[in-house]
C-alpha positions, 0 to 999 in steps of 0.5 A: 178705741182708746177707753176714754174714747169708748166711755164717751161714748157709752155716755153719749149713747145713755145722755145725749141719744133719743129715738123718736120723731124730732124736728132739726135746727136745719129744718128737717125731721129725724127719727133720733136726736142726740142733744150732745150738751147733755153729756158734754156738760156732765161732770165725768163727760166734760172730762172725757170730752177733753181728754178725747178732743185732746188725744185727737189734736196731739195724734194729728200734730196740729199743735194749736194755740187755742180752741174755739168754736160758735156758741152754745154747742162748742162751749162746753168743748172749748172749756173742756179741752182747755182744762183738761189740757192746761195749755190750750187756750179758748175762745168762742164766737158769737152768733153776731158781733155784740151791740154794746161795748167793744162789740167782738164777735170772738171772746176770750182768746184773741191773738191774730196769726195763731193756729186755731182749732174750730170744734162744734158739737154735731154736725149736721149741714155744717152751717154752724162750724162753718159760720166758726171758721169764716168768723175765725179766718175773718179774725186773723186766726190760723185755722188748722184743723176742724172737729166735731162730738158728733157727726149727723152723716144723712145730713151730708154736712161733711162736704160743706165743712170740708170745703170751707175749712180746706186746707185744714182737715175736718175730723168727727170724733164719732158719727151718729151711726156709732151712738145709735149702735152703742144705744141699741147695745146698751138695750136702751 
């Protein structure tokens, strides 16, 4: 594990992990929560979090044009990994198209046929990464590959994501297994 890669952990396991008894935006209830926004908006974890997301695109050879995925808990990403990166490009999609204006669902980058890469905080059935990717295929977007800070494996969202993003892979930087353990090592 690349030390960037361990440090961001190290973060998500002291921010972003609570144990606890907790109710999921997927109706459900768990005995931890990781609320990933507080290490990806934090100063030194938005670096991380780019350098990572970044590190991870450029081993798998994607070579996208831009990065984007639904609000709120892709933005944070989005703009990291565009920093951090200075060449790739962002763009987020709205949880419906906008009422006033020019009425888009997707902001910021928009060229149709460019290969896209759709990032989301945690996973966890997957309803929000895939609402991405269809809004983006919808779009005229390449889809090329799918990623995700956190993965929630009890939840079983990885099948869901997997088939609505095939042919394009579906990668979990980290699961939340690996957070929990990283925060019970840290005595927390």
């Amino acid at each position: 594990m690349s030390s960037a890669r361990q440090e961001l952990l190290r973060l998500l396991a002291v921010k972003s992990f609570r144990l606890g008894e907790f109710k999921l935006s997927s109706g459900g209830t768990s005995d931890y929560y990781v609320d990933c926004r507080t290490t990806t908006l934090d100063a030194r974890g938005a670096q991380l979090t780019g350098q990572v997301f970044l590190e991870e695109i450029e081993a798998r050879g994607w070579g996208p044009k831009a990065i984007g995925g639904l609000t709120m808990g892709a933005d944070p990403i989005v703009v990291a990994v565009a920093v951090v990166s200075g060449r790739i490009h962002g763009f987020l999609v709205r949880k419906a198209e906008k009422q006033h204006g020019t009425g888009q669902r997707i902001e910021g980058f928009r060229d149709k046929g460019a290969r896209v890469v759709i990032v989301d905080d945690v996973c966890t059935t997957g309803a929000s990464t895939i609402q991405a990717i269809h809004t983006a295929r919808e779009f005229g977007f390449d889809v090329v590959g799918v990623m995700c800070l956190v993965e929630r494996e009890e939840a079983r969202g990885r099948p869901n994501v997997e088939q609505a993003a095939a042919p394009a892979p579906f990668v979990a930087i980290f699961t939340a297994n690996d957070v929990r353990k990283e925060h019970l090592a840290l005595g927390r």
